[in-house]
Kinemage of the C-alpha trace (Angstrom):
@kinemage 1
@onewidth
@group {chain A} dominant
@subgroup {mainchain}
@vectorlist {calphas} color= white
{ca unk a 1} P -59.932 -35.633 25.240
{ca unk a 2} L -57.607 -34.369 27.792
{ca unk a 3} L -55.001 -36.946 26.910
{ca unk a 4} L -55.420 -36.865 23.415
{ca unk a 5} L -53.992 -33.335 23.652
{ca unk a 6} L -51.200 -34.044 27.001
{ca unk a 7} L -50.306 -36.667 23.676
{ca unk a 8} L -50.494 -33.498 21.166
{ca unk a 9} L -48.130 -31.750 23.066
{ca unk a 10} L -45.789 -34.601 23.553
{ca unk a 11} L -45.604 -34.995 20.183
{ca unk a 12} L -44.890 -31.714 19.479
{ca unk a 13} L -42.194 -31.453 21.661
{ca unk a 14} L -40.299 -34.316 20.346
{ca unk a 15} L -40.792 -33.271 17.151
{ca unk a 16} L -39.090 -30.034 18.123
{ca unk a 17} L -36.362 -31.469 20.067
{ca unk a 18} L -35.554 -33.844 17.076
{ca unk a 19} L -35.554 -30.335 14.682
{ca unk a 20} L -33.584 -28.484 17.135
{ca unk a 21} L -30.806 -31.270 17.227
{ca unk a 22} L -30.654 -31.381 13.856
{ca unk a 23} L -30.229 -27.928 13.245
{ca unk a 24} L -27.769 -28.476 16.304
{ca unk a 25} L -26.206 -31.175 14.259
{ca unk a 26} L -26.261 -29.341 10.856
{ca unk a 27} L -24.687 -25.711 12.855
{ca unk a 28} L -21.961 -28.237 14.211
{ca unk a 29} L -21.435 -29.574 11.096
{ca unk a 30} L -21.077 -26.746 8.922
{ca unk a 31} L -18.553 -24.729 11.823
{ca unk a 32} L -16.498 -27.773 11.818
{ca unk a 33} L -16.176 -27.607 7.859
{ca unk a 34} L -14.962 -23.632 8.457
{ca unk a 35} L -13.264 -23.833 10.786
{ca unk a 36} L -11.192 -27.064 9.006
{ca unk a 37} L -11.453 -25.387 5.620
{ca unk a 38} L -10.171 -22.103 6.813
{ca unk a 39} L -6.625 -24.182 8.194
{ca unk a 40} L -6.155 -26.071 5.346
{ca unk a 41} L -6.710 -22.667 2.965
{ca unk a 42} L -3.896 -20.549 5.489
{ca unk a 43} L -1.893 -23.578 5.198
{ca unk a 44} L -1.956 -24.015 1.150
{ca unk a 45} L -1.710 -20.025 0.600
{ca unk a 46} L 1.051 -19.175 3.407
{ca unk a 47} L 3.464 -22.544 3.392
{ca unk a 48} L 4.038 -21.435 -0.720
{ca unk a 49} L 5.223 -17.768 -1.045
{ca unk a 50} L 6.283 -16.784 -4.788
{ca unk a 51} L 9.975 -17.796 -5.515
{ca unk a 52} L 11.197 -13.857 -6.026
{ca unk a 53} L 9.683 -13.139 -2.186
{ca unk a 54} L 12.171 -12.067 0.264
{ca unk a 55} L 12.310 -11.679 4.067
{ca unk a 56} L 13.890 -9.607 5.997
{ca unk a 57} L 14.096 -9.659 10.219
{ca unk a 58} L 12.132 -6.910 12.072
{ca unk a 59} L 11.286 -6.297 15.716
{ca unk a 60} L 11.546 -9.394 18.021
{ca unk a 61} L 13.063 -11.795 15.485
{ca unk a 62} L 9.285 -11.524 13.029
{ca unk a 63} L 10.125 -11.398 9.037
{ca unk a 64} L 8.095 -9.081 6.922
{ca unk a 65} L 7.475 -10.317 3.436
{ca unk a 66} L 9.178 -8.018 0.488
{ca unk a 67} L 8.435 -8.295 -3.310
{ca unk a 68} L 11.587 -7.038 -4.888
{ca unk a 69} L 12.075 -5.685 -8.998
{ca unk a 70} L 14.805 -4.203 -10.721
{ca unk a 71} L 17.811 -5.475 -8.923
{ca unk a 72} L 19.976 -5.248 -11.850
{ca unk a 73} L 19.474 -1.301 -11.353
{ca unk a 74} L 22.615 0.376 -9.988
{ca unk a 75} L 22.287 0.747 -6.310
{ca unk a 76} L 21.829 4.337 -6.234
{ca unk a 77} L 18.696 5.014 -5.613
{ca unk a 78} L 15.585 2.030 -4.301
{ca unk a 79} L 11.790 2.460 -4.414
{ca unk a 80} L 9.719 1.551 -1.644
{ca unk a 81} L 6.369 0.570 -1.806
{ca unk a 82} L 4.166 0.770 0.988
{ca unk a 83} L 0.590 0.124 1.528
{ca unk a 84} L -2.890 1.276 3.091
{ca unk a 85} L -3.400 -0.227 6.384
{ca unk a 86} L -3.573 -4.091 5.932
{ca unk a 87} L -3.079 -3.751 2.230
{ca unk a 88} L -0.349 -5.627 0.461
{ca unk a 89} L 2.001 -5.686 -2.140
{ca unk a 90} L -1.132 -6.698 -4.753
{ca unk a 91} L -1.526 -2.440 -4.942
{ca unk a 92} L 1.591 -1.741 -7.257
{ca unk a 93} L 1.547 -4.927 -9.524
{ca unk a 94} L 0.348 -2.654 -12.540
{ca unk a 95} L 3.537 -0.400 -11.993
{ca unk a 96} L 6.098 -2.339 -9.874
{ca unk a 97} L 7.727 -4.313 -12.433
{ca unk a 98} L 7.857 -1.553 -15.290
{ca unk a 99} L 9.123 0.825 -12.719
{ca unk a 100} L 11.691 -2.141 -11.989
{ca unk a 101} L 13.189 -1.343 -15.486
{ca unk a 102} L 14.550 1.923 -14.434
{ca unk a 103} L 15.098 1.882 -10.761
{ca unk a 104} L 15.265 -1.499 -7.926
{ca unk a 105} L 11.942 -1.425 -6.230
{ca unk a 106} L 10.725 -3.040 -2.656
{ca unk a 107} L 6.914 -3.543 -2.164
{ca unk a 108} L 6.764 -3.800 1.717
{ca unk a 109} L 4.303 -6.363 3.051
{ca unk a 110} L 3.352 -4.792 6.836
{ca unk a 111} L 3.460 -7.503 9.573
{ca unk a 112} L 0.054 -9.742 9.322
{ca unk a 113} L -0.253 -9.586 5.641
{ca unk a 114} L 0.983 -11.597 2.723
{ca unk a 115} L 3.402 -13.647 3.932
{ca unk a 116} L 4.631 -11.514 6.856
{ca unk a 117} L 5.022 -12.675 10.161
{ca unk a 118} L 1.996 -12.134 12.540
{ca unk a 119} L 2.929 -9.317 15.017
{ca unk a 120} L 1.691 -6.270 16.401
{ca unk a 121} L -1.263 -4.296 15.307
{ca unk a 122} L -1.176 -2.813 12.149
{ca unk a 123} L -1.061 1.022 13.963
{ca unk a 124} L 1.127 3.287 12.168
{ca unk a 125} L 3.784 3.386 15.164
{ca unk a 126} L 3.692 -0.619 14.763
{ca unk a 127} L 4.232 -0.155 10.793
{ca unk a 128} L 6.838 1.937 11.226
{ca unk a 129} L 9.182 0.278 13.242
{ca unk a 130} L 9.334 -2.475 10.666
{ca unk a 131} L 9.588 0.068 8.553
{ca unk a 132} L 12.822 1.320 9.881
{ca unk a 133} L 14.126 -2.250 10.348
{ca unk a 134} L 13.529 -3.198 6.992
{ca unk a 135} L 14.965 0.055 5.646
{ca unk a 136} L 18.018 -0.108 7.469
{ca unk a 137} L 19.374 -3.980 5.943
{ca unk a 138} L 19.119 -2.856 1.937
{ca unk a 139} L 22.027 -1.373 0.160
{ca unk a 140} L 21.293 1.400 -1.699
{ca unk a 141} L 22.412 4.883 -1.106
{ca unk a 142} L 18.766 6.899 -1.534
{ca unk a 143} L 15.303 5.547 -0.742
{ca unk a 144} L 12.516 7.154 -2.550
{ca unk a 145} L 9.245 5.833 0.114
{ca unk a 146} L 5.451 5.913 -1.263
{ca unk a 147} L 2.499 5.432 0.149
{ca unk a 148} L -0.999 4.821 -1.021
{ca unk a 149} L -3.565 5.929 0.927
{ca unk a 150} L -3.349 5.447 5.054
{ca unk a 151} L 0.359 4.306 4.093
{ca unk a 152} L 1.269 7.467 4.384
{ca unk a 153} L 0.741 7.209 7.984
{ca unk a 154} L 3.437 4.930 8.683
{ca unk a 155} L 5.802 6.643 6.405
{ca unk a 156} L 5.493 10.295 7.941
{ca unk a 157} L 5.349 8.257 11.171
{ca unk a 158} L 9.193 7.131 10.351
{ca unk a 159} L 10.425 10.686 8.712
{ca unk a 160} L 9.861 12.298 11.934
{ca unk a 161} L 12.227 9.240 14.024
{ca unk a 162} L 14.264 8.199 10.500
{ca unk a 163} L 16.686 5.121 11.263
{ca unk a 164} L 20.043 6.227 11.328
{ca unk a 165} L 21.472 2.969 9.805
{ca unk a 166} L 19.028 3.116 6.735
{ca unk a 167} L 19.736 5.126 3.348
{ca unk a 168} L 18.759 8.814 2.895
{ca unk a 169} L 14.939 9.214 1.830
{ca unk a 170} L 15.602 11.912 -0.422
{ca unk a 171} L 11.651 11.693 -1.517
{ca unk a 172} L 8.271 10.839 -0.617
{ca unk a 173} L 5.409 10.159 -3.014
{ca unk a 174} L 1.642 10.017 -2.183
{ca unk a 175} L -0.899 8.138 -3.905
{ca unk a 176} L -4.037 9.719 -2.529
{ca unk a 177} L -2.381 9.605 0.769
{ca unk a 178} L -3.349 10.179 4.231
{ca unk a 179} L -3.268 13.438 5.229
{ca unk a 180} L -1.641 14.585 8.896
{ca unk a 181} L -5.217 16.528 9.539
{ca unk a 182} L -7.685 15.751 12.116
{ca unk a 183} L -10.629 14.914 10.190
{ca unk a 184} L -8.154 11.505 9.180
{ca unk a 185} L -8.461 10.595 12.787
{ca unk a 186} L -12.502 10.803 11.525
{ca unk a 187} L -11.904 7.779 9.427
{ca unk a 188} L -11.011 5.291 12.033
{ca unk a 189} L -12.978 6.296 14.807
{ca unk a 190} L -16.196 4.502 14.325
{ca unk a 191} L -16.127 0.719 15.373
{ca unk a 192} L -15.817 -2.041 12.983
{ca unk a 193} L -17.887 -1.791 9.844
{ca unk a 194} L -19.772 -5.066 10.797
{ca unk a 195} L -20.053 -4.010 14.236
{ca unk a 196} L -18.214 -6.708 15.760
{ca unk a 197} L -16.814 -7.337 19.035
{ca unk a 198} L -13.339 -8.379 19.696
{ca unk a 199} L -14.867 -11.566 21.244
{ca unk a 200} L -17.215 -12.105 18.518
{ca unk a 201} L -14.545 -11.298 16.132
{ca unk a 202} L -11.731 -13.611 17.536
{ca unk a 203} L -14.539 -16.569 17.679
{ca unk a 204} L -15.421 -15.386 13.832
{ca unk a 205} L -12.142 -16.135 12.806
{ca unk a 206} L -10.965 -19.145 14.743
{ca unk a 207} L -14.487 -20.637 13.446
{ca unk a 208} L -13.459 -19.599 9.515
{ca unk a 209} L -16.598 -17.383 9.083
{ca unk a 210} L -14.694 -14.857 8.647
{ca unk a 211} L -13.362 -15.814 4.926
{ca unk a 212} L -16.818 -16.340 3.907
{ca unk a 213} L -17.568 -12.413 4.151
{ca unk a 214} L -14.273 -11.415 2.288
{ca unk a 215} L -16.102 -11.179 -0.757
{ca unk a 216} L -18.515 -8.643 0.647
{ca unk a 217} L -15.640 -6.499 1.313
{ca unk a 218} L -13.248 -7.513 -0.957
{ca unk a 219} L -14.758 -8.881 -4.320
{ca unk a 220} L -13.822 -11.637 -6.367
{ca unk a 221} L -10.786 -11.898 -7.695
{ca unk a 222} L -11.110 -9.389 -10.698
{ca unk a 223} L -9.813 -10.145 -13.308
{ca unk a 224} L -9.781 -6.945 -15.576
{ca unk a 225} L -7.709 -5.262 -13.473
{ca unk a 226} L -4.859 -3.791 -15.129
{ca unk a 227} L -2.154 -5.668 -13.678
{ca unk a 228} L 0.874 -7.035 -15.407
{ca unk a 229} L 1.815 -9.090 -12.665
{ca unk a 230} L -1.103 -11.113 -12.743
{ca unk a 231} L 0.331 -14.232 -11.302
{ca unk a 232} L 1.957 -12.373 -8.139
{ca unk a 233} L -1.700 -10.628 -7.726
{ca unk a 234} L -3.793 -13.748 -7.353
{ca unk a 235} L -1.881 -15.093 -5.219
{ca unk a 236} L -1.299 -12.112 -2.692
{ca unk a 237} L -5.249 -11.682 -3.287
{ca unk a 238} L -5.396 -15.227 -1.789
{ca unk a 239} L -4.183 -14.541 1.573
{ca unk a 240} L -6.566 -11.857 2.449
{ca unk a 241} L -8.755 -14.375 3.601
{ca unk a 242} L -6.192 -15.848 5.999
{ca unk a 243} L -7.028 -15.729 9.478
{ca unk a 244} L -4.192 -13.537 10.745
{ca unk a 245} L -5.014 -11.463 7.688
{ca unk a 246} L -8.358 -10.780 8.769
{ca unk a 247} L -7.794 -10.051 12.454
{ca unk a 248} L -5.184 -7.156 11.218
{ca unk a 249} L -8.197 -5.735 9.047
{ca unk a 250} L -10.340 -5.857 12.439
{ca unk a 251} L -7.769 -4.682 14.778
{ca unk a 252} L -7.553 -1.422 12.279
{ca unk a 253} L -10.624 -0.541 14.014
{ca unk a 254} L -10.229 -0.209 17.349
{ca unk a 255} L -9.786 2.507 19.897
{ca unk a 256} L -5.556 2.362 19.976
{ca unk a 257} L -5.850 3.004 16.377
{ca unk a 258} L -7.593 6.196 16.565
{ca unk a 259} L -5.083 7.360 19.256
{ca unk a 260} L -2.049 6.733 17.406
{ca unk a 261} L -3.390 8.747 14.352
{ca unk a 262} L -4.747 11.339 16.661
{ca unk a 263} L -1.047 11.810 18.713
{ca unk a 264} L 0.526 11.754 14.739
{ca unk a 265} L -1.735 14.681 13.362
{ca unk a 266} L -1.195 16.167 16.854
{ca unk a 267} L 2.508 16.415 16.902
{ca unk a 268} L 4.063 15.537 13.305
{ca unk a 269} L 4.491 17.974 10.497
{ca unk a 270} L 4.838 17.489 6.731
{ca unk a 271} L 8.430 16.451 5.874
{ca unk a 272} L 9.814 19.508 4.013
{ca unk a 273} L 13.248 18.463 3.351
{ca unk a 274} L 12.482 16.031 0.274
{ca unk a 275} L 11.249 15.938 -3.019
{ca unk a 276} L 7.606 15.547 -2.985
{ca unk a 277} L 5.348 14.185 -5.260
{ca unk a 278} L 1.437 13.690 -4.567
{ca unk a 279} L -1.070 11.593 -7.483
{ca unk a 280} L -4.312 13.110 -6.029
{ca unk a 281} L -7.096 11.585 -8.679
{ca unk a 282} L -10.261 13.150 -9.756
{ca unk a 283} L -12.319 10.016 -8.457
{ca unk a 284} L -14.758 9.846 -10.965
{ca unk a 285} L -15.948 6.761 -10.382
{ca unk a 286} L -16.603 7.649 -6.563
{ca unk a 287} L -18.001 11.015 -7.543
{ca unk a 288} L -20.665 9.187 -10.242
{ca unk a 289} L -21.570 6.256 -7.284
{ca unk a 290} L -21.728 9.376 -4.380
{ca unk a 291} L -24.174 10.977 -6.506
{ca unk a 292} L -26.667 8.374 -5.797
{ca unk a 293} L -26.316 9.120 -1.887
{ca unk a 294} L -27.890 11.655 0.008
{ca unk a 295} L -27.317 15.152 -0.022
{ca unk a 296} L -25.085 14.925 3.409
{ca unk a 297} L -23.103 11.906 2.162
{ca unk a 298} L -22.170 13.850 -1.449
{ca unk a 299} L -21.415 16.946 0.770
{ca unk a 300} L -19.131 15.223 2.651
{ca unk a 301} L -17.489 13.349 -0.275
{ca unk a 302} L -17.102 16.987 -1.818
{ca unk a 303} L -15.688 18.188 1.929
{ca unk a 304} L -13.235 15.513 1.777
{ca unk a 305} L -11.760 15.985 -1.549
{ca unk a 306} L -11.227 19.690 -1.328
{ca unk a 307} L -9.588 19.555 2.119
{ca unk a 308} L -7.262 16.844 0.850
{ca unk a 309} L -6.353 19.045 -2.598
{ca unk a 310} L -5.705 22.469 -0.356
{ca unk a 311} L -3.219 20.068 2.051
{ca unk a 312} L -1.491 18.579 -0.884
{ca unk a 313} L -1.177 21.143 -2.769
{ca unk a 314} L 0.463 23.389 0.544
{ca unk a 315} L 2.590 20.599 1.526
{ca unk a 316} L 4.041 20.526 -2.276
{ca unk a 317} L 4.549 24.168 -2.102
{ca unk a 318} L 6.274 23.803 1.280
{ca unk a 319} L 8.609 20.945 0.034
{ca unk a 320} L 11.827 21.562 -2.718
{ca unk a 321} L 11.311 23.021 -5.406
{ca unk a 322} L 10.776 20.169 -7.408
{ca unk a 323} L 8.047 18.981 -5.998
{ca unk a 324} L 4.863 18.367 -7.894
{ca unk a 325} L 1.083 17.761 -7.343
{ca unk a 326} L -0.713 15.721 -10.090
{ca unk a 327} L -4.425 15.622 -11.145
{ca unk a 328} L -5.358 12.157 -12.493
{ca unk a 329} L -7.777 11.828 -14.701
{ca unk a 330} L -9.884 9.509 -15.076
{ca unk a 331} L -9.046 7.407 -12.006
{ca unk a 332} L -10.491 6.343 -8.951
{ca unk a 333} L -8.513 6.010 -5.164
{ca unk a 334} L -6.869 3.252 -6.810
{ca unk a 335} L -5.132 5.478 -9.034
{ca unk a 336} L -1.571 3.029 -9.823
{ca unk a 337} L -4.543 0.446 -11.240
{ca unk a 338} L -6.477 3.232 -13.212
{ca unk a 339} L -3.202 4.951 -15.160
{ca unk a 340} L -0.239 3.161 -14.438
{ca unk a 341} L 1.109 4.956 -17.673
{ca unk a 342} L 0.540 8.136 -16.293
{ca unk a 343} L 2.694 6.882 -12.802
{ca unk a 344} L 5.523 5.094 -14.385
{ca unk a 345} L 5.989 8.394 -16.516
{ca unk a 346} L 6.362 10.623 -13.408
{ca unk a 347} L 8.021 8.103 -11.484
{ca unk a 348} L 11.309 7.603 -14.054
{ca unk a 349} L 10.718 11.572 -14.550
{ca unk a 350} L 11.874 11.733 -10.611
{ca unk a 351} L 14.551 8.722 -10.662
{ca unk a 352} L 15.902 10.767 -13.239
{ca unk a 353} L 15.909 13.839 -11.581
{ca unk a 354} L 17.451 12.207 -8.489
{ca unk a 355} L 19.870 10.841 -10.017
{ca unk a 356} L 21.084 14.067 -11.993
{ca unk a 357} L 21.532 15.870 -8.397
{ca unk a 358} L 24.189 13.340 -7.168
């Protein structure tokens, strides 16, 4: 009896060893076919940027990726797109090319994104020292620079140090922008949403599990978005799964970030000096999903908004005269997707005026 069951065991045993080599097998498997798959898909995406890309040298001999429109506009006066923190040029491709009809327009792909160079850490400081760079090899005589959402970090990061070699900003527009206020330090100083190390992260990447969760995040591609650029947006979509692409997104959360944002709404003031124009949207769709919540996650939504309408709407006051703060209706943080009519109207409204005051 005793060795019928010494047998038992045995058995067992090999039956687990062969089950835990071929899950061994199988987990070896399936990390080789991410970690090949996620090459091959940075190779296809980055090795094939869109023939009206152009690149410009920053920093220590990097190239940022810029989508240009509108270069048979006068040189006068250029609009410059800039991003959220590791977003790209995908974010203005329902205005960029109608607002190309009245004025030249840059969409400024930060270092790690698109088709940028890798480089630095997408911190404000970092952004806006390519910023400058960028700024100071175009042509035109004005610059009007806006920023949607934490883009605005990089772009009041560079009106308090401007680049003497780069063309006169001579207005600043906001798209729900960051705010130079302490509680926008709050928003990047918990750890990464999926509570990663940076050693787990970097071995997330480098294996290619990393592009499996960019849906989670991300979405599909969506394809009733109001884009009219829709061949430009894929694409750029495309590389958010790249592996430098995704390392920027994690590096957004660390410890160095938080410090650069504190030091900005620390020691930087609103610009004063410009035009000003701020789309602040009624974010109805966030207010309906909020609602849902709990009571302290709707109070804080509601703490947020009002705090972000009493600093735009003293910053506008504080800037020239011509400044203006506008309600969208109707449109969530995205607000350039949501009414691009209602952008492109204000935007040729300030070319215009911009151009009447030379």
């Amino acid at each position: 009896m005793t060795d019928k069951k010494a047998n038992k065991r045995v058995g067992l045993s090999a039956w687990a060893a062969r089950i835990g080599l071929l899950l061994g097998g199988l987990l070896l498997g399936f990390l080789s076919y991410t970690t090949i798959s996620q090459s091959i898909h940075d190779a296809r995406v980055l090795n094939n940027p869109p023939e009206a890309s152009t690149f410009y040298p920053v920093g220590d001999g990097r190239q940022v990726h810029v989508y240009p429109s509108g270069s048979d506009n006068p040189d006068d006066i250029a609009l410059v797109f800039v991003g959220c923190i590791v977003c790209s040029s995908e974010f203005w491709q329902a205005i960029q090319l109608e607002a190309g009809e009245f004025v030249q327009t840059y969409a400024f792909d930060q270092a790690n994104v698109t088709w940028s160079d890798p480089g630095p850490p997408a911190y404000p400081a970092n952004i806006a020292a390519d910023l400058a760079d960028f700024l100071a090899q175009i042509e035109e005589e004005q610059v009007i620079l806006a920023g949607f959402s934490a883009g605005m970090l990089p772009i009041f990061r560079y009106m308090d140090n401007p680049n003497p070699d780069a063309p006169e900003v001579v207005a600043l527009v906001s798209f729900e922008g960051s705010i130079l206020h302490e509680d926008e330090v709050l928003q990047y100083a918990d750890s990464s949403p999926i509570g990663l190390t940076d050693t787990t992260a970097n071995l997330v990447l480098q294996l290619g599990i990393g592009r499996l969760l960019v849906p989670f995040f991300q979405g599909p591609l969506d394809q009733s978005v109001n884009v009219t650029n829709r061949d430009y947006y894929d694409r750029v979509r495309m590389t958010t799964g790249t592996r430098k692409a995704l390392q920027a997104w994690h590096e957004q959360f660390s410890p160095q970030m938080v410090a650069d944002v504190r030091e900005m709404t620390e020691s930087i003031v609103w610009p004063t000096d410009v035009i000003v124009y701020v789309f602040d949207p009624d974010n109805a769709p966030e207010a309906a999903f909020i609602q849902q919540q709990t009571a302290e996650q709707i109070e804080l939504f509601n703490q947020r908004n009002s705090l972000q309408e009493v600093w735009y709407q003293d910053w506008v006051a504080a800037a020239q005269p011509e400044s203006r703060y506008i309600v969208v209706e109707d449109s969530s943080h995205s607000v350039m997707l949501d009414r691009p009519e209602v952008i492109l109207t204000a935007l040729d409204e300030l070319v215009t005026l911009l151009r009447e005051r030379q």
